[in-house]
C-alpha positions in Angstrom: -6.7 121.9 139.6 -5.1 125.3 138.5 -5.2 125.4 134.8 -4.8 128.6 132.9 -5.0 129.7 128.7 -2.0 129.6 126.6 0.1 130.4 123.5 2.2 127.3 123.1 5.4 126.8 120.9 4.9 122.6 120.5 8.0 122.4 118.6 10.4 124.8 117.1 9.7 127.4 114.3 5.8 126.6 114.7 3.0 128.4 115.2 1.6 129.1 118.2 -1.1 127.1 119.5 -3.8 127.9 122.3 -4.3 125.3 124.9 -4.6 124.7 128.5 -1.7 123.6 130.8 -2.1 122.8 134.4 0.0 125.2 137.1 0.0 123.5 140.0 -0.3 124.4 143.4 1.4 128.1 144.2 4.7 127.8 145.9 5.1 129.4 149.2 7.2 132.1 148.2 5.5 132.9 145.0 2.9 135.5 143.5 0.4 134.3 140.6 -0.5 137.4 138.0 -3.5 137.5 135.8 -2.0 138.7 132.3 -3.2 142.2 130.9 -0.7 143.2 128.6 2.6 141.0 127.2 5.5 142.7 125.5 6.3 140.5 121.7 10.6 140.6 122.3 12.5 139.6 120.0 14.1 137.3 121.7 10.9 135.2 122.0 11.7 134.7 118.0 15.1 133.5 119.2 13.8 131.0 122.1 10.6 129.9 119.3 13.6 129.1 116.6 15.7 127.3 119.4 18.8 130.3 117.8 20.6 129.9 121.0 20.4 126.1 121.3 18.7 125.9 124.8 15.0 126.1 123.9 12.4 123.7 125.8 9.6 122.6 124.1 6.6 122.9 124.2 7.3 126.4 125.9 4.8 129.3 126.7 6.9 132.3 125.4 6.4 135.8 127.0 8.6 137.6 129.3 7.1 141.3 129.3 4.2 140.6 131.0 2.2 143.1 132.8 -0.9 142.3 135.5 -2.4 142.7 138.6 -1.6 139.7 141.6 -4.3 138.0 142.0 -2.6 135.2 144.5 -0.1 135.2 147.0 1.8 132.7 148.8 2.4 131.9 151.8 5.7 133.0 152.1 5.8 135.7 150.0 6.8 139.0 151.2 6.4 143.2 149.8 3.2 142.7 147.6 -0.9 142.0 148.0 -3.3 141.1 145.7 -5.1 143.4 143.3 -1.1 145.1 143.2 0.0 146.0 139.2 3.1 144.4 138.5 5.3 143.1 135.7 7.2 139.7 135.5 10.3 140.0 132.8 13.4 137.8 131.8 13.8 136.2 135.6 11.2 135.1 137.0 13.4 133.2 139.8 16.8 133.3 141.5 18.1 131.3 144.4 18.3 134.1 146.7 21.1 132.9 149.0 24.5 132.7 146.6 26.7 135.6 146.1 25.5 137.1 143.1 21.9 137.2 144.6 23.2 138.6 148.4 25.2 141.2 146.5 22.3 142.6 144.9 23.5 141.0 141.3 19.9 138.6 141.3 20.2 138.7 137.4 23.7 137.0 137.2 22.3 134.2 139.8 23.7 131.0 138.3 20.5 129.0 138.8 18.2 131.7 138.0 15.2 130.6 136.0 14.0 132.1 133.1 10.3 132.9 132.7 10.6 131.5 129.0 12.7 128.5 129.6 11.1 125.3 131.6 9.1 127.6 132.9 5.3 129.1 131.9 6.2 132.7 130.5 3.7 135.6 129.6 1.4 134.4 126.4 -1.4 133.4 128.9 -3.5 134.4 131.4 -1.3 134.0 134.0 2.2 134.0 135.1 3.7 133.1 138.2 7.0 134.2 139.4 8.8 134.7 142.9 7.9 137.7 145.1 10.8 139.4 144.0 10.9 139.2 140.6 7.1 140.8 140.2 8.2 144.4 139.8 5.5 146.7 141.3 4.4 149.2 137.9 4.2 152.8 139.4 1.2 154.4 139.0 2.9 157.1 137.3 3.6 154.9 134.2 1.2 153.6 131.5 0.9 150.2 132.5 -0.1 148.7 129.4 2.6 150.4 127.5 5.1 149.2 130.3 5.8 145.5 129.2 8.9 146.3 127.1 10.6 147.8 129.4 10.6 145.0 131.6 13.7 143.3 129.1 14.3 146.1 126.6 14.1 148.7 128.8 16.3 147.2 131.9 18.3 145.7 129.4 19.7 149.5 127.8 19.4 151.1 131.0 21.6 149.0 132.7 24.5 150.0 131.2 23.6 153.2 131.2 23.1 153.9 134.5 26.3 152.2 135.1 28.7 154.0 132.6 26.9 157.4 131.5 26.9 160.5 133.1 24.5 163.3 132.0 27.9 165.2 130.3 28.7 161.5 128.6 28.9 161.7 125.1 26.8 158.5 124.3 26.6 156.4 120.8 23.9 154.3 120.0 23.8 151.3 117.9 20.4 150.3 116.3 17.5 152.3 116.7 14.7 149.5 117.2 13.1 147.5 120.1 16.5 148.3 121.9 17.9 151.2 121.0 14.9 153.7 120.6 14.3 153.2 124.5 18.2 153.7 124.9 18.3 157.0 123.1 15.0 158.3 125.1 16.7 157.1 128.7 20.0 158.8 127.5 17.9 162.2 126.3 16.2 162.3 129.7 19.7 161.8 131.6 21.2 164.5 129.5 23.5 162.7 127.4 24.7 163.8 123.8 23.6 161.3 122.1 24.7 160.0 118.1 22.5 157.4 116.9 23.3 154.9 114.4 21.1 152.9 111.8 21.3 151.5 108.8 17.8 152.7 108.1 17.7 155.9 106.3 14.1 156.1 107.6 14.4 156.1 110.9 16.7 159.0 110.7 13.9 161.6 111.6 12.7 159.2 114.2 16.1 159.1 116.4 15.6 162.7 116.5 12.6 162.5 117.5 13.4 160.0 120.2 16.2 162.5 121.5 19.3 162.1 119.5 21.4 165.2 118.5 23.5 163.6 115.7 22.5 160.4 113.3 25.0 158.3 111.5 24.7 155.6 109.0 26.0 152.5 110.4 27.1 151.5 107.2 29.0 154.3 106.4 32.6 153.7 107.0 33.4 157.0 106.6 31.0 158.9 108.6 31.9 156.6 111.4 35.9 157.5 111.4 34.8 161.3 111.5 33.7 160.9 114.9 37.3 159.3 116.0 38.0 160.0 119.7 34.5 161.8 120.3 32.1 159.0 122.2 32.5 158.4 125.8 30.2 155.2 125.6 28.6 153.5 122.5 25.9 151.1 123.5 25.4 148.4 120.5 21.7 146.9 120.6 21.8 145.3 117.1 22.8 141.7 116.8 24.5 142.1 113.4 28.4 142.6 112.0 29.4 145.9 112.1 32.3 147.8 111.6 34.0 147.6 114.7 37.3 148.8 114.1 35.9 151.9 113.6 33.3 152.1 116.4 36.5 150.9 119.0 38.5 154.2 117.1 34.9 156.6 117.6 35.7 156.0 121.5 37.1 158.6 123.7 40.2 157.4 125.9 38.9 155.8 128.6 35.6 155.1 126.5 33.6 151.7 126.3 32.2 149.7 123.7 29.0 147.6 125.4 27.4 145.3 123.9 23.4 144.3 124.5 22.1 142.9 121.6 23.2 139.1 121.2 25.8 139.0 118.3 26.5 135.5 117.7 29.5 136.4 114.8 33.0 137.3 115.9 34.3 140.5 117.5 37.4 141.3 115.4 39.0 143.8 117.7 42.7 144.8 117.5 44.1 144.8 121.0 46.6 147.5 120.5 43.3 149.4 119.2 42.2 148.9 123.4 45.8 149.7 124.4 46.8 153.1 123.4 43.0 154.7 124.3 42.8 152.5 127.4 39.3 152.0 126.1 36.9 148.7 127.3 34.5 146.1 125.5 32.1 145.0 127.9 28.6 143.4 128.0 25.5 142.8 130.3 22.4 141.0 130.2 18.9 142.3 131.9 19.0 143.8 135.3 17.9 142.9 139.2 14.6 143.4 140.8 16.2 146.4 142.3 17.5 147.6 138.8 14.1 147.0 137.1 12.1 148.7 139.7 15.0 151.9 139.9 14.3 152.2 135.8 10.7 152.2 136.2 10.8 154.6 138.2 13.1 156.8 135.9 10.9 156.1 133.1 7.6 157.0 135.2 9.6 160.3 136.2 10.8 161.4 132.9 7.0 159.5 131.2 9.5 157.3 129.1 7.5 154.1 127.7 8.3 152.5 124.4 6.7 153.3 121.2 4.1 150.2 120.8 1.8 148.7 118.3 -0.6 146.5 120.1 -2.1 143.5 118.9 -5.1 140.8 120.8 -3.3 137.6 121.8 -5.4 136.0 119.5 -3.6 137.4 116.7 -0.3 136.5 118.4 0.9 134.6 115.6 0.0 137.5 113.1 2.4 139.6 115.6 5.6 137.5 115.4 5.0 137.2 111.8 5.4 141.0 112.0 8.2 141.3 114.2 10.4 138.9 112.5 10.0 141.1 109.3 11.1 143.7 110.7 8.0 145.9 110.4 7.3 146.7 114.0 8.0 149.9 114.9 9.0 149.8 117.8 7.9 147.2 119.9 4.8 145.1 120.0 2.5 144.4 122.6 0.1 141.8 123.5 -3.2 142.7 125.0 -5.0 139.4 127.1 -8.4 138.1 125.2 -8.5 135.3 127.0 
């Protein structure tokens, strides 16, 4: 029997429980990782309270999860054990359909979630196929690396996509998400104008790389910047004025949206029209994506500011998270 040490969400908007759960016998093409360090994402809040309406309980929550292999099977291919790698969103895809052969793993229709019908990161190990274990470079701090497994990939996605280093790049929320994005933007040589709500984290953005901060609630300060921003990359999930972010774009600019905002988009069409300007969205990134920002980050020694927290005080840690009070991301260390 392969049993292993969890976290375990029984039910919806409980606490977490430690128990044991049975793995089962490695599949061929798989890699088992003992657990080190786990990123706390917000989105584990939003799988724990069931937001998104596809929750399966009980579930072990964690997809940031940073290890070392310490099994291989038979099939698998590119890694060996005692290798440092991280497991994030995906931790399977079907490897044969078109979204997977085109190098578009992440948008695999039957892709499996490491957090959903599947064992995810709060424990002491985590499986996943030989793919979608990252190798961490050695470059990197590995047990500051979990967040950018899904915050990180998740920002620098679109920015490697749409940004150039003479783009002229807004950034929406400057917390889990968006204080990575404005450090990846800094190191790629954007201009970057980062907006908050939070008058305290003004300094911070700066610090972070930003050249310009705006108020996200100010109206006002937001229509000054009409027709400057070649990209603004939203990370929040909350209402905001989007009239006027849409009329902050450049022509040809782009609106893209990260952070899962569950309202309605009111956006004028003829606002689109006249600038030619796009609205556009993505989720995480590929195994090829992932590994191409880790690398970035261990070039440019990018990791996510981190408070760190023993499992065992896991609960203690979402409690903080879901205040708000992390700054910027938390992580998990394995005390198992």
């Amino acid at each position: 029997m392969n049993f292993i040490d969890a976290w375990v969400a029984t039910n919806a908007k409980q606490k977490l429980v430690r128990q044991q759960l049975e793995l089962g016998t490695l599949g061929d093409e798989e890699v088992e990782v003992q657990v080190e360090n786990c990123g706390l994402c917000h989105s584990d809040l939003s799988m724990l309270s069931n937001e998104w309406g596809w929750s399966q309980f009980p579930a072990v929550l964690g997809h940031e999860a940073i290890g070392t292999v310490v099994a291989v099977g038979r099939s698998a291919k590119g890694l060996h054990v005692g290798q440092k790698v991280g497991v994030g969103w995906t931790s399977e895809s079907c490897m044969h359909c078109r979204q997977c052969l085109s190098g578009d793993h992440h948008l695999c229709a039957t892709s499996i979630p490491t957090i959903v019908g599947h064992f995810g990161g709060f424990a002491s190990r985590v499986r996943s196929h030989w793919a979608w274990a990252v190798p961490i470079p050695d470059r990197l701090d590995a047990s500051d690396a979990g967040p950018l497994l899904c915050g990180g990939i998740t920002v620098f996605s679109p920015l490697a996509m749409y940004a150039r280093p003479t783009s002229r790049v807004g950034i929406v929320g400057i917390g889990g998400l968006g204080h990575i994005a404005v450090k990846f933007a800094a190191a790629y040589g954007c201009e970057i104008t980062a907006f908050t709500s939070t008058e305290s984290k003004f300094a911070e953005a700066r610090q972070f790389g930003a050249h310009h901060v705006v108020s996200s609630k100010d109206s006002s300060a937001i229509k000054k910047l009409s027709g400057t921003l070649d990209l603004i990359l939203v990370t929040v999930n909350a209402s905001l004025d989007w009239e006027s972010l849409i009329a902050a774009l450049a022509p040809h600019g782009r609106l893209h949206v990260v952070g899962a905002v569950l309202d309605a988009m009111p956006i004028a069409a003829l606002s689109l029209i006249t600038g030619q300007k796009s609205v556009s969205g993505s989720p995480t990134g590929s195994p090829v994506g992932l590994a191409t920002m880790l690398d970035f980050a261990a070039r440019h020694q990018i990791t996510p500011q981190t408070e760190h927290y023993p499992m065992s005080q896991i609960n203690e840690a979402m409690e903080r998270l879901e205040a708000g009070k992390a700054r910027y991301r938390i992580v998990l260390d394995a005390d198992f």
